[in-house]
N, CA, C and O atoms as a GROMACS GRO file, in nm:
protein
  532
    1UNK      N    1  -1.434  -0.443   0.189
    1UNK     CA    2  -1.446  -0.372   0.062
    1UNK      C    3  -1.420  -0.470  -0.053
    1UNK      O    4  -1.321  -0.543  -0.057
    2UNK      N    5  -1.548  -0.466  -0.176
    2UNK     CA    6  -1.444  -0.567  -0.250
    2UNK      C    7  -1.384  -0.442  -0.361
    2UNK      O    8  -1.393  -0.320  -0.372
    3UNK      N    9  -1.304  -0.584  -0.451
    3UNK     CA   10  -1.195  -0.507  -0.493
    3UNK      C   11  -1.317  -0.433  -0.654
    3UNK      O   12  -1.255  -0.382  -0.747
    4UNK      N   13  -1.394  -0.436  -0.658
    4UNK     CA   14  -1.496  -0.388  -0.767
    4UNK      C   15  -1.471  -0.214  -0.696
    4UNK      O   16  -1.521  -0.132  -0.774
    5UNK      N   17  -1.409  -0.146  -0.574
    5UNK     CA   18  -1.432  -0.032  -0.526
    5UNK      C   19  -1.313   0.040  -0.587
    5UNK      O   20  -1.306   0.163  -0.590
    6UNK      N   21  -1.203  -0.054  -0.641
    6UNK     CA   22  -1.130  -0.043  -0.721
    6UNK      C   23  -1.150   0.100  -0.866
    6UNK      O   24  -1.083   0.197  -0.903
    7UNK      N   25  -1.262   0.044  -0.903
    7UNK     CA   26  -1.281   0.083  -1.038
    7UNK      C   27  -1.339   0.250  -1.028
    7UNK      O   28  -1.445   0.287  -0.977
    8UNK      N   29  -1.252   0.322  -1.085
    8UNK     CA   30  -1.299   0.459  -1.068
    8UNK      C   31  -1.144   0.536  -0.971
    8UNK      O   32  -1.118   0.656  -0.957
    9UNK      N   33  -1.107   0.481  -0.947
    9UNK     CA   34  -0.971   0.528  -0.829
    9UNK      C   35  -0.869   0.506  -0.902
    9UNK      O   36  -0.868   0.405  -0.972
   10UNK      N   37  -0.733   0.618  -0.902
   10UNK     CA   38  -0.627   0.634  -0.911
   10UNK      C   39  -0.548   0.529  -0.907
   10UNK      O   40  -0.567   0.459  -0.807
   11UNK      N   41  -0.451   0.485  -0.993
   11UNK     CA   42  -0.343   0.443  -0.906
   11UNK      C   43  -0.246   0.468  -0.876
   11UNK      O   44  -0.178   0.491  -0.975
   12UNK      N   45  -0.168   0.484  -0.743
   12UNK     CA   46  -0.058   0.575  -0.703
   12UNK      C   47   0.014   0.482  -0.673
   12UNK      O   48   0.114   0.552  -0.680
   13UNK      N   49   0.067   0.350  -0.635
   13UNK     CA   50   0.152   0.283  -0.655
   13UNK      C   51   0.143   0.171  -0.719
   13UNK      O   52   0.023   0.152  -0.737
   14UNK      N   53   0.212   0.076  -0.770
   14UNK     CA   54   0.254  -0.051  -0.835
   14UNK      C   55   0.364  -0.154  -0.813
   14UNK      O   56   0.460  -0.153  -0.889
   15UNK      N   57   0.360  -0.210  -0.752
   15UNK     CA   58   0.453  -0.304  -0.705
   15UNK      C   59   0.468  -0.473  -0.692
   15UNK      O   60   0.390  -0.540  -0.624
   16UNK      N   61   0.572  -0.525  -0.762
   16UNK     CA   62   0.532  -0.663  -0.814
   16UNK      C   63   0.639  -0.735  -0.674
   16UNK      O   64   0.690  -0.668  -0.584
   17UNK      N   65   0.647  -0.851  -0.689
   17UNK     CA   66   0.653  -0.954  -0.583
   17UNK      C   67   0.713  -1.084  -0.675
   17UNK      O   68   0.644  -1.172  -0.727
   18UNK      N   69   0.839  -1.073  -0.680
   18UNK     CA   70   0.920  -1.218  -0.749
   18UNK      C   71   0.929  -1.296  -0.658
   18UNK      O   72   0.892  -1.273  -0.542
   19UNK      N   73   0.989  -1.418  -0.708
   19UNK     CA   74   0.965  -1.544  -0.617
   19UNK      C   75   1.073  -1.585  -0.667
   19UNK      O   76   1.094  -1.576  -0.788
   20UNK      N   77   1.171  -1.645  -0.570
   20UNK     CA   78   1.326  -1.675  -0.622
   20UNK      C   79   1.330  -1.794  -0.536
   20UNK      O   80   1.244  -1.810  -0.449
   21UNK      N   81   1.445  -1.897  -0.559
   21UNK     CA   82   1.433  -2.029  -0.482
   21UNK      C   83   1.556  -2.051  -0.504
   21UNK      O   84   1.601  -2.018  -0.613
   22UNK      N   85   1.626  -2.102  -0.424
   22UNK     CA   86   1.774  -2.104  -0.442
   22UNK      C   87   1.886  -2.023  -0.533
   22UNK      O   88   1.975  -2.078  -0.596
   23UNK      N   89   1.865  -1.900  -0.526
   23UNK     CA   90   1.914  -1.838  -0.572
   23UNK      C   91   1.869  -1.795  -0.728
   23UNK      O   92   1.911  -1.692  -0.781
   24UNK      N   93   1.773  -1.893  -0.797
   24UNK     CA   94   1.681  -1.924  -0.892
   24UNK      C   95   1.584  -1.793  -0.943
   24UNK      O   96   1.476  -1.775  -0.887
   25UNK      N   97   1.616  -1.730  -1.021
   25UNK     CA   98   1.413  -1.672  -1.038
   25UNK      C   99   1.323  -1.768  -1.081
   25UNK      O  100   1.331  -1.826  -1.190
   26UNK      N  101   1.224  -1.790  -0.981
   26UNK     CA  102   1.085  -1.894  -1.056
   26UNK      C  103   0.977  -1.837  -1.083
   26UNK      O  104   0.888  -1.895  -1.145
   27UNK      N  105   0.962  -1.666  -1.025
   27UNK     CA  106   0.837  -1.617  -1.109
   27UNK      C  107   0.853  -1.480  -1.076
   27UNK      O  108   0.845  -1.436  -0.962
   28UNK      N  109   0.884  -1.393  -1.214
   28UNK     CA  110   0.895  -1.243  -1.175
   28UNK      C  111   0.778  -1.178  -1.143
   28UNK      O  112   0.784  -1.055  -1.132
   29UNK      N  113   0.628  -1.258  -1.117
   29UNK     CA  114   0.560  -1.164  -1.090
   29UNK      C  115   0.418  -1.249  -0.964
   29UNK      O  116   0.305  -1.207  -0.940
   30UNK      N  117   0.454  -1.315  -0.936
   30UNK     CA  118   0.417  -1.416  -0.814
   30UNK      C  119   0.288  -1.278  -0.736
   30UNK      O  120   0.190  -1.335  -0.690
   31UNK      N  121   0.286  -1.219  -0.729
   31UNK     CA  122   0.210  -1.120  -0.693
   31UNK      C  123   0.178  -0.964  -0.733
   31UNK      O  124   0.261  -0.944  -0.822
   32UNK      N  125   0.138  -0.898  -0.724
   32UNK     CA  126   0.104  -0.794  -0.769
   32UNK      C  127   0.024  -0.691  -0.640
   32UNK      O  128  -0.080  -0.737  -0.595
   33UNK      N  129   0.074  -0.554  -0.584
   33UNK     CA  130   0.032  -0.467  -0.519
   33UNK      C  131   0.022  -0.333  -0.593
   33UNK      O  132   0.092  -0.264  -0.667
   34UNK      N  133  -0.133  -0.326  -0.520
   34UNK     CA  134  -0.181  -0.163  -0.604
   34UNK      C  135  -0.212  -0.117  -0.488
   34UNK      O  136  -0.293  -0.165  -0.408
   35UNK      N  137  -0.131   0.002  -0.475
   35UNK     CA  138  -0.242   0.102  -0.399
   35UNK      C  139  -0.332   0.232  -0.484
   35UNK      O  140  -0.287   0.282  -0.587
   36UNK      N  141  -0.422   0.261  -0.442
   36UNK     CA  142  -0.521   0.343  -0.526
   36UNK      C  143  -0.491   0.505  -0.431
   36UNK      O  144  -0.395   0.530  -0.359
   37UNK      N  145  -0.618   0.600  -0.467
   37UNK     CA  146  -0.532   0.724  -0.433
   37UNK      C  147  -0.635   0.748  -0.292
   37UNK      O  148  -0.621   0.858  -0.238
   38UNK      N  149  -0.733   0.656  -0.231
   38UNK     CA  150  -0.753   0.652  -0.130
   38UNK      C  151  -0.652   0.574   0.027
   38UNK      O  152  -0.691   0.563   0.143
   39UNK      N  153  -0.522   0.533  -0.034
   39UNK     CA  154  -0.443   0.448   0.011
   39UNK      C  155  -0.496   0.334   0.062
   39UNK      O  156  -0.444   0.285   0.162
   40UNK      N  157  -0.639   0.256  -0.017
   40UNK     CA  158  -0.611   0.122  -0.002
   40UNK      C  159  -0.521   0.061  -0.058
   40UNK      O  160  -0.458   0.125  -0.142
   41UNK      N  161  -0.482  -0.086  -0.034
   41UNK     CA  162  -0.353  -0.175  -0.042
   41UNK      C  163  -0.464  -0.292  -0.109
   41UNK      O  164  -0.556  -0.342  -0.044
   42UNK      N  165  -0.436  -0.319  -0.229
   42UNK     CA  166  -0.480  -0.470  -0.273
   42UNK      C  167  -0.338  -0.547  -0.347
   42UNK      O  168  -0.256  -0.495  -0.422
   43UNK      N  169  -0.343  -0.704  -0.288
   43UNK     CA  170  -0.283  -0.757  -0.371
   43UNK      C  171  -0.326  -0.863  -0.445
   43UNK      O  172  -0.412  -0.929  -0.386
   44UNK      N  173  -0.299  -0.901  -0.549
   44UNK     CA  174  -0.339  -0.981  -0.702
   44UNK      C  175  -0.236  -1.132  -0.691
   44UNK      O  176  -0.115  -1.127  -0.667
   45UNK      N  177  -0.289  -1.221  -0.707
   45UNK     CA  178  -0.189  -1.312  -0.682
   45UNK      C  179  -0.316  -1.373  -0.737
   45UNK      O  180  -0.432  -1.330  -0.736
   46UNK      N  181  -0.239  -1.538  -0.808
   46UNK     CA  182  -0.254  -1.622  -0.868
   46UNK      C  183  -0.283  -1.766  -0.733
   46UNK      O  184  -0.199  -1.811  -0.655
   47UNK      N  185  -0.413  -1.801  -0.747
   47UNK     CA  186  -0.465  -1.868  -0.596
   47UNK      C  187  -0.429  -2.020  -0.668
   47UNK      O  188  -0.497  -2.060  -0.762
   48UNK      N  189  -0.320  -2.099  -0.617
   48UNK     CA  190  -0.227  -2.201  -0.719
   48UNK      C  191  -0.318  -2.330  -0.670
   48UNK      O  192  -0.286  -2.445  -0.701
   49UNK      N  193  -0.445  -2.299  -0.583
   49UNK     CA  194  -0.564  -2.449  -0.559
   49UNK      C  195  -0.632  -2.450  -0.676
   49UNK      O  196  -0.669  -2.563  -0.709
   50UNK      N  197  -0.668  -2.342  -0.766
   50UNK     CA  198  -0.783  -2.365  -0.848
   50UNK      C  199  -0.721  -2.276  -0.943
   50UNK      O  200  -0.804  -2.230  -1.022
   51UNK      N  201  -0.590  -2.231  -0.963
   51UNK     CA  202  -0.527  -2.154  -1.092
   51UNK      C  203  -0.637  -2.042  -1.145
   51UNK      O  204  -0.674  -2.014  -1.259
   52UNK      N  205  -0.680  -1.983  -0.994
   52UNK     CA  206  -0.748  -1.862  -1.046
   52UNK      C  207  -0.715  -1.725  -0.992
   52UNK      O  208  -0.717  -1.722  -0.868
   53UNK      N  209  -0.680  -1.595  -1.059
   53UNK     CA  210  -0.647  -1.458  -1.045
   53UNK      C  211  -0.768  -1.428  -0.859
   53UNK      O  212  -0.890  -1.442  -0.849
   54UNK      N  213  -0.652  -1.382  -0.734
   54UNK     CA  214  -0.750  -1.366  -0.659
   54UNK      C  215  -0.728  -1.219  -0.619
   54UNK      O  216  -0.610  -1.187  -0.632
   55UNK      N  217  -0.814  -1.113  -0.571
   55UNK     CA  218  -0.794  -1.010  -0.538
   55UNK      C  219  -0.778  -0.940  -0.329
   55UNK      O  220  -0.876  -0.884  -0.278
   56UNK      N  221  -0.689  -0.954  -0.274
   56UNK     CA  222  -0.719  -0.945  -0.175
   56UNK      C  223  -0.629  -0.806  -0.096
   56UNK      O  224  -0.513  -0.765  -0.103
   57UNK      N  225  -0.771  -0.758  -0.011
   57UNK     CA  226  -0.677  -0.608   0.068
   57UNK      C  227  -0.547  -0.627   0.143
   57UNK      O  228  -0.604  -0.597   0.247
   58UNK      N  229  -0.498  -0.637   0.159
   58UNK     CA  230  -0.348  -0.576   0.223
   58UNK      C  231  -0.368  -0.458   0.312
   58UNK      O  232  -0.440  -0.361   0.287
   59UNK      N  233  -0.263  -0.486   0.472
   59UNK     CA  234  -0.276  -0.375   0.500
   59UNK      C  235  -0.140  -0.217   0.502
   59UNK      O  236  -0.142  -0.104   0.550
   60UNK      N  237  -0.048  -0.296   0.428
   60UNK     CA  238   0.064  -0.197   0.340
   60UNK      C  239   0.100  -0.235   0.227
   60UNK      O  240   0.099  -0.353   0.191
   61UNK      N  241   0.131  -0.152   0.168
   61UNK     CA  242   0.233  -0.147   0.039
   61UNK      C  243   0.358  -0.162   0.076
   61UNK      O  244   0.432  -0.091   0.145
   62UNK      N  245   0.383  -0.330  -0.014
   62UNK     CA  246   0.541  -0.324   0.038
   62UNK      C  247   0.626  -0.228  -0.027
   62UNK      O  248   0.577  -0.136  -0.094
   63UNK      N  249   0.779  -0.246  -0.008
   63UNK     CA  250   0.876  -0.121  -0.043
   63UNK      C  251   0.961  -0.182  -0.191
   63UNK      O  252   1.009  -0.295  -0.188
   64UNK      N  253   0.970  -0.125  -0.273
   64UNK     CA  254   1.057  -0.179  -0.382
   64UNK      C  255   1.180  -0.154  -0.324
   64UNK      O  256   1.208  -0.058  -0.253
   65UNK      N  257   1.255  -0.249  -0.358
   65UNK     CA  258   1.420  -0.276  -0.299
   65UNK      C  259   1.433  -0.351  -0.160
   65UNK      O  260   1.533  -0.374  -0.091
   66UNK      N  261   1.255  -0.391  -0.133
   66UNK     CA  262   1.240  -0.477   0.037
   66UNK      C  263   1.243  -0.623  -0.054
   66UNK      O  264   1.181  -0.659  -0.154
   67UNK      N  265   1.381  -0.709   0.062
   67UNK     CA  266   1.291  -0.850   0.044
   67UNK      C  267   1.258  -0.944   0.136
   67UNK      O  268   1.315  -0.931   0.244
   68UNK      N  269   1.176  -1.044   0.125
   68UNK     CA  270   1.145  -1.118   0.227
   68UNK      C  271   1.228  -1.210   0.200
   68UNK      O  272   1.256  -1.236   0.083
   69UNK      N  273   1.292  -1.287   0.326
   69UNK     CA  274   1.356  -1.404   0.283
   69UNK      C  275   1.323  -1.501   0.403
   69UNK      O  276   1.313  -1.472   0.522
   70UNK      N  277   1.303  -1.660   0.322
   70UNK     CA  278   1.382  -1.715   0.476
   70UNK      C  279   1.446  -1.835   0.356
   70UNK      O  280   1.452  -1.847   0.233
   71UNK      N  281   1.490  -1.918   0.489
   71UNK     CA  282   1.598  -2.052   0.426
   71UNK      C  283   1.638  -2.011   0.244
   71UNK      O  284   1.732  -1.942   0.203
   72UNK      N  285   1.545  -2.071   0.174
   72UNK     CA  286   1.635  -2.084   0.045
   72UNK      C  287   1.534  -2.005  -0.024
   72UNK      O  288   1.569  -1.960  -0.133
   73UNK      N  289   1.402  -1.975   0.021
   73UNK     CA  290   1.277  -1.848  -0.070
   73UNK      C  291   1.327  -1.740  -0.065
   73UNK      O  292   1.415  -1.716   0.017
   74UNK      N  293   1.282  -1.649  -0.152
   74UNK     CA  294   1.304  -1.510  -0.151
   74UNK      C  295   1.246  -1.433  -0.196
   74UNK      O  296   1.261  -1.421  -0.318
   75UNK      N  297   1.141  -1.331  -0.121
   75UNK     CA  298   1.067  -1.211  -0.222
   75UNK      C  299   1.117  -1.112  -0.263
   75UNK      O  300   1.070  -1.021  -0.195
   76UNK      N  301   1.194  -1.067  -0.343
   76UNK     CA  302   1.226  -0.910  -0.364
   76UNK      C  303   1.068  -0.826  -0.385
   76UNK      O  304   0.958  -0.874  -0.409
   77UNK      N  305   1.104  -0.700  -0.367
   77UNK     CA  306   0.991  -0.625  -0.441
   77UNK      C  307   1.047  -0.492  -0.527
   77UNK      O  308   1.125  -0.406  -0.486
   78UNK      N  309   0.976  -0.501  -0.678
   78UNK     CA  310   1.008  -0.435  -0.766
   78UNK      C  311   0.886  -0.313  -0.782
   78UNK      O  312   0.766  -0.339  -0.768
   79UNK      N  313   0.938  -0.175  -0.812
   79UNK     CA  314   0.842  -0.121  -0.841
   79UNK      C  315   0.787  -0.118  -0.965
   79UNK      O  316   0.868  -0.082  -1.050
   80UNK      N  317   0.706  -0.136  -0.995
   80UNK     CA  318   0.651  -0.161  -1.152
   80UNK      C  319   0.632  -0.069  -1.290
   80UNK      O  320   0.627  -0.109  -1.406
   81UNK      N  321   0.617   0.135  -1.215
   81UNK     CA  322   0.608   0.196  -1.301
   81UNK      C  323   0.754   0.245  -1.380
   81UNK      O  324   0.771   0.341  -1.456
   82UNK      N  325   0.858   0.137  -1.333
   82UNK     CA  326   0.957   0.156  -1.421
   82UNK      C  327   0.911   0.108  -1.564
   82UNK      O  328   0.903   0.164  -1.673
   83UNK      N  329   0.886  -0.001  -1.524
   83UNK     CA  330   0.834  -0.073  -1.676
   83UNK      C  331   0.669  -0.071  -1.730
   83UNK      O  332   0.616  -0.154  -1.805
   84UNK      N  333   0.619   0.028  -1.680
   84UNK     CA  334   0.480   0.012  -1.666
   84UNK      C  335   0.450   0.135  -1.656
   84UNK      O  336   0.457   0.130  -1.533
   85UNK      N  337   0.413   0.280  -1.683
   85UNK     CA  338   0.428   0.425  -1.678
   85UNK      C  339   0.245   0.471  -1.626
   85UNK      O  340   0.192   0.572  -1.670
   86UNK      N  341   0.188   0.394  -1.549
   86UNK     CA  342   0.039   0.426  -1.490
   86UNK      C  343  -0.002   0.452  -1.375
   86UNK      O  344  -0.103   0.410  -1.318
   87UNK      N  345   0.116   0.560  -1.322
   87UNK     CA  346   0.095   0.600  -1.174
   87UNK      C  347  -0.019   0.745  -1.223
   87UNK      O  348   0.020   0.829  -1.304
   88UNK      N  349  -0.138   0.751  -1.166
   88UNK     CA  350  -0.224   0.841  -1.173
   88UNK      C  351  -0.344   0.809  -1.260
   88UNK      O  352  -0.441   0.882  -1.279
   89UNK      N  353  -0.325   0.697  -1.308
   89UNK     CA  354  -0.412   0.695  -1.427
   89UNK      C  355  -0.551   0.635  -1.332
   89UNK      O  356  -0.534   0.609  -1.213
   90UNK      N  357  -0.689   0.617  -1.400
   90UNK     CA  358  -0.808   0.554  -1.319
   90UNK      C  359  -0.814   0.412  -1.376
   90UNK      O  360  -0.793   0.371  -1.490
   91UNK      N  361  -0.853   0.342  -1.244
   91UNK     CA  362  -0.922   0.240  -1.313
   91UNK      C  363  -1.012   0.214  -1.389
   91UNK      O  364  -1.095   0.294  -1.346
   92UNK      N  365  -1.056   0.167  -1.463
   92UNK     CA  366  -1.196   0.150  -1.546
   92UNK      C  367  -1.213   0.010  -1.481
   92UNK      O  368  -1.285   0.004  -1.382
   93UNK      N  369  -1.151  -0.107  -1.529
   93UNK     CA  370  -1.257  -0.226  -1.499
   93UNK      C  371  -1.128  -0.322  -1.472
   93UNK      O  372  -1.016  -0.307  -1.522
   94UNK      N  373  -1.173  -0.432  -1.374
   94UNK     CA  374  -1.123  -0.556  -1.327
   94UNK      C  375  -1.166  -0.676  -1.374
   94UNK      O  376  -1.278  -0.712  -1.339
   95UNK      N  377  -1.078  -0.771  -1.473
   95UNK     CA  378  -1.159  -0.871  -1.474
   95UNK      C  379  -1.014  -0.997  -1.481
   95UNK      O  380  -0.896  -0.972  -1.505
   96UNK      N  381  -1.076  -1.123  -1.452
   96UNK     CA  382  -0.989  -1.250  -1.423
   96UNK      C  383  -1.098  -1.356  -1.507
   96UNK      O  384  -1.220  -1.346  -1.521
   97UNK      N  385  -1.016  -1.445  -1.549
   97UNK     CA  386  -1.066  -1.566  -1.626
   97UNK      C  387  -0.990  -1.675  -1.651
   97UNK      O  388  -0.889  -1.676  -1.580
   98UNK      N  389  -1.000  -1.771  -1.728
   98UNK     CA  390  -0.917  -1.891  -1.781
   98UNK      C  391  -0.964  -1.883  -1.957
   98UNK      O  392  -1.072  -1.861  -2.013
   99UNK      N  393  -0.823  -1.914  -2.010
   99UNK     CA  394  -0.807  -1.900  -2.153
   99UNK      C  395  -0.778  -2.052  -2.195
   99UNK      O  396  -0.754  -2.086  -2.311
  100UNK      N  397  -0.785  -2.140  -2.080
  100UNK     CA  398  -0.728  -2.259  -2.142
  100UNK      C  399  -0.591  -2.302  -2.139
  100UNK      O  400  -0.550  -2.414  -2.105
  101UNK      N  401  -0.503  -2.172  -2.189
  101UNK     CA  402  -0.361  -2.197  -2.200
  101UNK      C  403  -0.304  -2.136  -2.101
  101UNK      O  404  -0.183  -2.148  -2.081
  102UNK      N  405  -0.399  -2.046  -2.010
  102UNK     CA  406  -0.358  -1.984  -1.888
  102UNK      C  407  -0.466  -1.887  -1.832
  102UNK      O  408  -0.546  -1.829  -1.904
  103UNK      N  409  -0.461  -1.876  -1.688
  103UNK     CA  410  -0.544  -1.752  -1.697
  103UNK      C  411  -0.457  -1.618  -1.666
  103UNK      O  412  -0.340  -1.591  -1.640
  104UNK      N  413  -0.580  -1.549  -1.685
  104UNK     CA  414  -0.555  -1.346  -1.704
  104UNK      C  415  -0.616  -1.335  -1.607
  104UNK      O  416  -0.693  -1.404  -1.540
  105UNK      N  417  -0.559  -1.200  -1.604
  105UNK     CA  418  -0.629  -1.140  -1.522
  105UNK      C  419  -0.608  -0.980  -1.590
  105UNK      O  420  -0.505  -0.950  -1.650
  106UNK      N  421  -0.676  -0.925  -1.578
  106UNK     CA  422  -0.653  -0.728  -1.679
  106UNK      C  423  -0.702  -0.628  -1.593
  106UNK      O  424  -0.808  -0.640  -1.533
  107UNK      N  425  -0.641  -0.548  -1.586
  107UNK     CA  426  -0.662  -0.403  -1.513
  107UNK      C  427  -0.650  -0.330  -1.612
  107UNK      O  428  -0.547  -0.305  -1.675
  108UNK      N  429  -0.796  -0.277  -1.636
  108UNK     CA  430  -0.804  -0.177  -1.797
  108UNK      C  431  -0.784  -0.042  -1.683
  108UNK      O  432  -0.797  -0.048  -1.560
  109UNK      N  433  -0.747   0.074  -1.766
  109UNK     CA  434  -0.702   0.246  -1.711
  109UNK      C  435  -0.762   0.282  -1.840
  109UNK      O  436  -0.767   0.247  -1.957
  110UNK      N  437  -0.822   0.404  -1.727
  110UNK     CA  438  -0.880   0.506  -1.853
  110UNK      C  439  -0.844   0.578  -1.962
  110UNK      O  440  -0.915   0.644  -2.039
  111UNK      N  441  -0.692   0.553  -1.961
  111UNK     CA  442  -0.612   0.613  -2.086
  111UNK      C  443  -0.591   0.503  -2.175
  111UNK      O  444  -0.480   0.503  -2.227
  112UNK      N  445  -0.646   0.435  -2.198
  112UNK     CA  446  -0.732   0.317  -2.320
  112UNK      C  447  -0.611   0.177  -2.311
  112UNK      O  448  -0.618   0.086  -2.393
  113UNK      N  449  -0.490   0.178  -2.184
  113UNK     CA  450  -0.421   0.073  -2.206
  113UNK      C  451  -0.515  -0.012  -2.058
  113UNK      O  452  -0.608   0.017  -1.984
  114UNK      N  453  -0.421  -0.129  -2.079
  114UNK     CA  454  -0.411  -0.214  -2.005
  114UNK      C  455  -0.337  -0.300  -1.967
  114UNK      O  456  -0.273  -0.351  -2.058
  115UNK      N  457  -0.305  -0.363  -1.804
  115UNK     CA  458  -0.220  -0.439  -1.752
  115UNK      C  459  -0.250  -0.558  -1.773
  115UNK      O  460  -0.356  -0.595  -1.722
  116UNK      N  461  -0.171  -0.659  -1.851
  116UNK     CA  462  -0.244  -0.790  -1.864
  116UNK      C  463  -0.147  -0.880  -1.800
  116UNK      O  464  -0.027  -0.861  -1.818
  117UNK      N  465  -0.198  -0.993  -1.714
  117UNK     CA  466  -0.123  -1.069  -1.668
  117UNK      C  467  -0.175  -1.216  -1.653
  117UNK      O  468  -0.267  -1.263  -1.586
  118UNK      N  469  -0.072  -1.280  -1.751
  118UNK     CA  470  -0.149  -1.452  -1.792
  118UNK      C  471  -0.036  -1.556  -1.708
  118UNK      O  472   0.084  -1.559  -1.732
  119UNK      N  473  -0.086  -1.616  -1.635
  119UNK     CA  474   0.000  -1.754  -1.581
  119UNK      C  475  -0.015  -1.836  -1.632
  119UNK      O  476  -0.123  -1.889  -1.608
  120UNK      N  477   0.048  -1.886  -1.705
  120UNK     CA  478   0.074  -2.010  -1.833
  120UNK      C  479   0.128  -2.093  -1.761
  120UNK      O  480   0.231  -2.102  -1.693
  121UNK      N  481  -0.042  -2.212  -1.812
  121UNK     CA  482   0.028  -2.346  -1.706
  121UNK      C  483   0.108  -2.426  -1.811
  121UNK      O  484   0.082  -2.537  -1.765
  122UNK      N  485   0.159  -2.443  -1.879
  122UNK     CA  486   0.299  -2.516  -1.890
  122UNK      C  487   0.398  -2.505  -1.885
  122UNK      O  488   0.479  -2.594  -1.909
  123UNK      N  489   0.428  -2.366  -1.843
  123UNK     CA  490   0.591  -2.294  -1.759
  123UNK      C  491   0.483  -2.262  -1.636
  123UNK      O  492   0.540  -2.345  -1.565
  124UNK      N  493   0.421  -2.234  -1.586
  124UNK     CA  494   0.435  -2.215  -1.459
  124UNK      C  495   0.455  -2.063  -1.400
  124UNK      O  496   0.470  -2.026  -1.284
  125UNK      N  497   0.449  -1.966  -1.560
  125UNK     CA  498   0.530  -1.847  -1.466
  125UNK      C  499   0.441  -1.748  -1.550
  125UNK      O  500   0.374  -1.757  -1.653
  126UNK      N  501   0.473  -1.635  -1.447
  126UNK     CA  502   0.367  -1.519  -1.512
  126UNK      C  503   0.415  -1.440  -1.588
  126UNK      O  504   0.536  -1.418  -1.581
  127UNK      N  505   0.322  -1.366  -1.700
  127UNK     CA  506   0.429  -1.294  -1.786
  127UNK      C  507   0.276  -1.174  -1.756
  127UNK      O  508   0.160  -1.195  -1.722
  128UNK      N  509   0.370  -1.028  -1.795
  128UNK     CA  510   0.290  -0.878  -1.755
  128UNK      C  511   0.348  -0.860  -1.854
  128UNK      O  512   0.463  -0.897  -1.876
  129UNK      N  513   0.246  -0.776  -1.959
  129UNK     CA  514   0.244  -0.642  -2.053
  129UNK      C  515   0.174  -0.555  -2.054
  129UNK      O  516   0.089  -0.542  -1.966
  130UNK      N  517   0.185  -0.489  -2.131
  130UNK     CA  518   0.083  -0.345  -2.081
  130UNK      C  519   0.019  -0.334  -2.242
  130UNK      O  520   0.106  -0.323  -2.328
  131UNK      N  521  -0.106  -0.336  -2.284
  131UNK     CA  522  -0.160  -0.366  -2.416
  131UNK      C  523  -0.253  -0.246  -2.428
  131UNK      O  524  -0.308  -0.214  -2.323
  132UNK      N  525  -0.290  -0.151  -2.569
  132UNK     CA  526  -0.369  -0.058  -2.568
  132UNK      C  527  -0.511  -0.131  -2.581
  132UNK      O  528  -0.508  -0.248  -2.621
  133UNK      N  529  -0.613  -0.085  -2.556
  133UNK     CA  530  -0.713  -0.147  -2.577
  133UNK      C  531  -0.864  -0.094  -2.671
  133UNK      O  532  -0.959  -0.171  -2.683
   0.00000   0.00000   0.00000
């Protein structure tokens, strides 16, 4: 399925994926999981060979308050509609690019906002807002 099957479907969960390193946060948002209201699983992650937004199925939704760990890495997982209020809303459109100063990637919802998420290559780290559009 690609993730274009996305567009038109619910979303019923949201869940981000930090990246911690010695006890360190190095990126509160290292990934990104949507499930839609058919319970597919996609996750959004930043592909760090060619610094481009990639979209790929999953076959669960991880758990907010789960983390992965080994030696000195660490994934927590956060649920996102704490800070982010778009459980139910539809997708409208998917798109990823390069701005130069970083790329985006945007998940527009039919209630006229959007999830924007830019990895800025001279920190290295991702920043998420939610912008009307």
């Amino acid at each position: 399925m690609e993730e274009t099957a996305l567009v038109g479907r619910r979303c019923k969960a949201l869940v981000a994926r930090q990246f911690w390193l010695d006890g360190r946060l190095v990126d509160e948002f290292c990934a990104i999981f949507l499930e839609d209201d058919h319970k597919d699983v996609w996750k959004l992650y930043l592909d760090d060979e060619d610094y481009s937004w990639k979209w790929e199925p999953e076959q669960e939704m991880p758990k907010p308050g789960v983390t992965i760990s080994d030696a000195d890495l660490s994934y927590p997982h956060t649920d996102m509609f704490i800070r982010f209020p778009l459980r139910d809303h539809v997708i409208g459109s998917l798109t990823e690019g390069d701005l130069g100063t970083c790329a985006r990637a945007t998940i527009r919802f039919s209630n006229g906002q959007a999830l924007v998420l830019d990895f800025e290559y001279a920190t290295e780290r991702t920043t998420v807002r939610l912008e009307r559009t």
